[in-house]
C-alpha positions as CSV (number, residue, x, y, z in Angstrom):
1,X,-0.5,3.0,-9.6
2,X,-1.9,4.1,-6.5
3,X,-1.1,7.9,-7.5
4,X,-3.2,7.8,-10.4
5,X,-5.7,6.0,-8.5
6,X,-6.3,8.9,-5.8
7,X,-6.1,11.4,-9.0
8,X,-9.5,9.5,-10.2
9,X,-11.0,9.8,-6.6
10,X,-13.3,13.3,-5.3
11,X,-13.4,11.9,-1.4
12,X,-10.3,9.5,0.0
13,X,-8.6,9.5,3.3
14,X,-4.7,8.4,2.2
15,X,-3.0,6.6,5.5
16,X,0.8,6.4,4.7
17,X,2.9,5.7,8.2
18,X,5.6,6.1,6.0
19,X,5.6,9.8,6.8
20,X,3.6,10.8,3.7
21,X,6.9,11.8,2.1
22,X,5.6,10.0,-1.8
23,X,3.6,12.3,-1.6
24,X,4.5,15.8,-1.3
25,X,1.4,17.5,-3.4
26,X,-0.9,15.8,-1.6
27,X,-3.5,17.9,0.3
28,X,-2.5,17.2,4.3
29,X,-6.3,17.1,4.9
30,X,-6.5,14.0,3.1
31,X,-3.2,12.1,4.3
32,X,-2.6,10.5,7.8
33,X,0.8,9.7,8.8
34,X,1.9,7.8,11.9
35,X,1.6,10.7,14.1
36,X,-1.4,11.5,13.5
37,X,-2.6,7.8,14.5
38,X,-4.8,8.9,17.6
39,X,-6.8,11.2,15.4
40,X,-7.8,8.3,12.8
41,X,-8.5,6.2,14.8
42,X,-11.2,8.7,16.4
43,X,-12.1,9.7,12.6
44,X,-12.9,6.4,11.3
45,X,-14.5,5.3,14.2
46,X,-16.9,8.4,14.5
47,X,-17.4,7.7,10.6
48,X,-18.8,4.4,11.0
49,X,-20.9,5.5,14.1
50,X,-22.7,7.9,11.9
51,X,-22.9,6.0,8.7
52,X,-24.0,3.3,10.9
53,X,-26.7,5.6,12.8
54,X,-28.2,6.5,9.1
55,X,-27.1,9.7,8.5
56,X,-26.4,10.3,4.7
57,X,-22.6,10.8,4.4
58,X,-20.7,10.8,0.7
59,X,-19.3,7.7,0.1
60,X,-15.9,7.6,0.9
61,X,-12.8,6.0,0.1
62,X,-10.3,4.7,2.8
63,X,-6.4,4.3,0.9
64,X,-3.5,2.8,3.4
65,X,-0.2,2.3,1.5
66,X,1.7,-0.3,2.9
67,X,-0.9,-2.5,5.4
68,X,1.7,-4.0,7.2
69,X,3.3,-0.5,8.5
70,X,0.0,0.9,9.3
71,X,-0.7,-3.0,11.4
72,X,2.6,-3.1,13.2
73,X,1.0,-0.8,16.1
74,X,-1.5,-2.9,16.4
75,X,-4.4,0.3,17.6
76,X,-5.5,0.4,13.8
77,X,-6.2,-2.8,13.2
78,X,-9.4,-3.0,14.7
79,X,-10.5,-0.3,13.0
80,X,-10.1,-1.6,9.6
81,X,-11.4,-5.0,10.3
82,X,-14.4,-3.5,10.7
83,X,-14.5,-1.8,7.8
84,X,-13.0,-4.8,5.7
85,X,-16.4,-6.6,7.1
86,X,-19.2,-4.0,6.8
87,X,-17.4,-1.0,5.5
88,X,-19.1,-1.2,1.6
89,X,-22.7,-1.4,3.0
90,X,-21.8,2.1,5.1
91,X,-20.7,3.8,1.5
92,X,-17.2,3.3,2.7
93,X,-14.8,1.6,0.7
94,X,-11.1,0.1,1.7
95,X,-8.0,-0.2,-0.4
96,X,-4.8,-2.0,1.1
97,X,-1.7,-2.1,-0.1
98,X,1.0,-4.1,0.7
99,X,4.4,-5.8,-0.5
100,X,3.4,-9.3,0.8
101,X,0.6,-11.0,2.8
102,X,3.4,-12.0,5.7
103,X,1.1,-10.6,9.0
104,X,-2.0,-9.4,7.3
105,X,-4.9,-11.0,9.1
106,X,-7.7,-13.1,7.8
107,X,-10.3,-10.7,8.7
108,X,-9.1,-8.1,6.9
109,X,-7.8,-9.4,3.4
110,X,-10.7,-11.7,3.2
111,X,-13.6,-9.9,2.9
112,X,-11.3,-7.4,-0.1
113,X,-13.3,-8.9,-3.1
114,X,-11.4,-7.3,-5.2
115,X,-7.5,-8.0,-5.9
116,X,-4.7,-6.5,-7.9
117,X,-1.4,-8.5,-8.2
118,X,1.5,-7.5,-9.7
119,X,5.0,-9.5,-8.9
120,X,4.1,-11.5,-5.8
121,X,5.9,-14.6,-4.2
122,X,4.0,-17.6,-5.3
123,X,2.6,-18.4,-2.1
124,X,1.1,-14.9,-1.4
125,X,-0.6,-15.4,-4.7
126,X,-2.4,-18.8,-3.8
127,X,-3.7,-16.9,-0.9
128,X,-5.3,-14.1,-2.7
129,X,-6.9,-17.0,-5.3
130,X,-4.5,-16.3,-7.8
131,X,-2.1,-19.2,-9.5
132,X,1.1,-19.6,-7.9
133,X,2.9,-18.7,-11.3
134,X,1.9,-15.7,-13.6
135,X,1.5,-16.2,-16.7
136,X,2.0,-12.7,-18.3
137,X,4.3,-11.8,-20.4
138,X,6.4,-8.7,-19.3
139,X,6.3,-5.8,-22.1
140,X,8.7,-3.2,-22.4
141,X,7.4,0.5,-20.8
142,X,4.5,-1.5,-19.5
143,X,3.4,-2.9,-15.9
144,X,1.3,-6.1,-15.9
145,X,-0.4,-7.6,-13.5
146,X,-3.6,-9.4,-12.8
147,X,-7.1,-8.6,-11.6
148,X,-9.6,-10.8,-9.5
149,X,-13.0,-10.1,-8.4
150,X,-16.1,-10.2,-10.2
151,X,-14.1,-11.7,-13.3
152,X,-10.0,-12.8,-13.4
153,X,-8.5,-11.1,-15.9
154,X,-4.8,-9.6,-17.0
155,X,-4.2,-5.9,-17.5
156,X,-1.5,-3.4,-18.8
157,X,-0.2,-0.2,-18.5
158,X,2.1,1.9,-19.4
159,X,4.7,3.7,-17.6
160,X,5.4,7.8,-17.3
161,X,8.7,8.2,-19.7
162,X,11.1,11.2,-19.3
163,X,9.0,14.0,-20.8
164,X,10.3,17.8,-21.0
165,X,6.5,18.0,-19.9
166,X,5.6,18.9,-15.7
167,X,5.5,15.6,-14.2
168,X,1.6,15.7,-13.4
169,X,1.0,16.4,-17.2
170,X,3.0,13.2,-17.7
171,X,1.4,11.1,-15.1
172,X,-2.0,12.0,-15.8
173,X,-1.1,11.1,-19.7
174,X,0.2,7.6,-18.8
175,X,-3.1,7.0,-16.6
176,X,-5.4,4.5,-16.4
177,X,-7.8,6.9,-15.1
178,X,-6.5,10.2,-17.5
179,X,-9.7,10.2,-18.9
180,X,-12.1,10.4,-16.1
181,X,-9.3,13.1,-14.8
182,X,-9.7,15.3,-18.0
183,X,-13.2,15.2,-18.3
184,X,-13.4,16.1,-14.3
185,X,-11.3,19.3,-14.8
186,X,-12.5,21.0,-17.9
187,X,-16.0,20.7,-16.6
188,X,-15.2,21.5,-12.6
189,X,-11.5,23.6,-12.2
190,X,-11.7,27.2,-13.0
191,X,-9.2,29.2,-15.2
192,X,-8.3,31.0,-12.7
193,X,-8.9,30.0,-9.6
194,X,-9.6,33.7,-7.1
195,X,-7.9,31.9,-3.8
196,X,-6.9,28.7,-2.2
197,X,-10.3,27.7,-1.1
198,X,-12.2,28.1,-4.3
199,X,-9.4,26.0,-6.5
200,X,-10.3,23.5,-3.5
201,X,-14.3,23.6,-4.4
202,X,-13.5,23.8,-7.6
203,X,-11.5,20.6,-7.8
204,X,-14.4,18.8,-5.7
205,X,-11.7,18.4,-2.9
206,X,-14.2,17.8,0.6
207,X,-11.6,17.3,2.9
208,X,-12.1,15.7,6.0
209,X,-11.3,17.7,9.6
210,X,-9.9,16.6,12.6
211,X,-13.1,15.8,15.6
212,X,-12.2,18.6,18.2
């Protein structure tokens, strides 16, 4: 799910201190790993100064895949608090992901006004303002799972089967977001794209570069 998420995003920062290894095709501007922790954590922070100081910046979109990881060090976590508290005002928006809530502070999770559950232990749900029991009904080929912010509502989608087809064609068919994807290429990706940096501006990609 978060795949097709980034596929439906032109400007994300992707922090994975799982070593970035689900996700091989991913350009290395946009992903941060646990070695490259020092250098985020001078990104973000320069980010928000400038945001902060008014200067018009593209909004962008901050991904970490599994919170608890990236919060074990402790030197991030700062960092993201202050962007779970004033990020969406600076045109910077946060997406956590995580397994369970077990050490995932209050000041972070509870300024996400938005919240996705899929199978969660009962008590992590009543935390995020969900029931403690799901009512959904599990469908074959499908995930489920439930969505609360400005409204609560269920939701459904389908999983990629085994296609003869190249796995992006088949993940970007079994998309939520396939749609804003196809529209985005045939109007913005070249044919044939005449080197590596204009199939980058062609697909939108601004990636972001280390401060020196």
């Amino acid at each position: 799910m978060l795949k097709w998420f980034l596929q439906a995003r032109d400007n994300f920062l992707l922090i994975d201190f799982k070593g970035g290894f689900d996700y091989p095709s991913l350009d290395a501007a946009r992903l941060v790993t646990q070695q490259d922790e020092p250098k985020v954590i001078e990104l973000l922070s320069s980010e928000i100064d400038k945001r902060e100081a008014g200067v018009g910046l593209p909004e962008l979109w901050v991904v970490v895949d599994e919170l608890g990881e990236v919060l074990k060090s402790g030197r991030l976590t700062s960092v993201l608090e202050t962007i779970a508290a004033k990020g969406r005002g600076l045109g910077i928006q946060l997406v956590l992901v995580n397994q369970t809530m077990t050490a995932i502070p209050r000041t972070i999770w509870a300024n996400c006004s938005h919240r996705i559950v899929l199978f969660a232990d009962p008590i992590d749900r009543v935390q995020l303002g969900f029931a403690a029991t799901s009512k959904i009904s599990q469908m074959d080929g499908q995930i489920s799972g439930e969505y609360l912010g400005e409204s609560n509502r269920e939701f459904y989608f389908p999983l990629a089967r085994a296609s003869s087809k190249p796995l992006q064609a088949v993940v970007e068919e079994s998309s939520p977001f396939g749609q804003i994807l196809q529209v985005r290429r045939s109007k913005a990706e070249p044919t044939e794209p005449q080197n590596h940096h204009d199939h980058l501006l062609a697909r939108r990609v601004q990636p972001y570069t280390w401060p020196d």
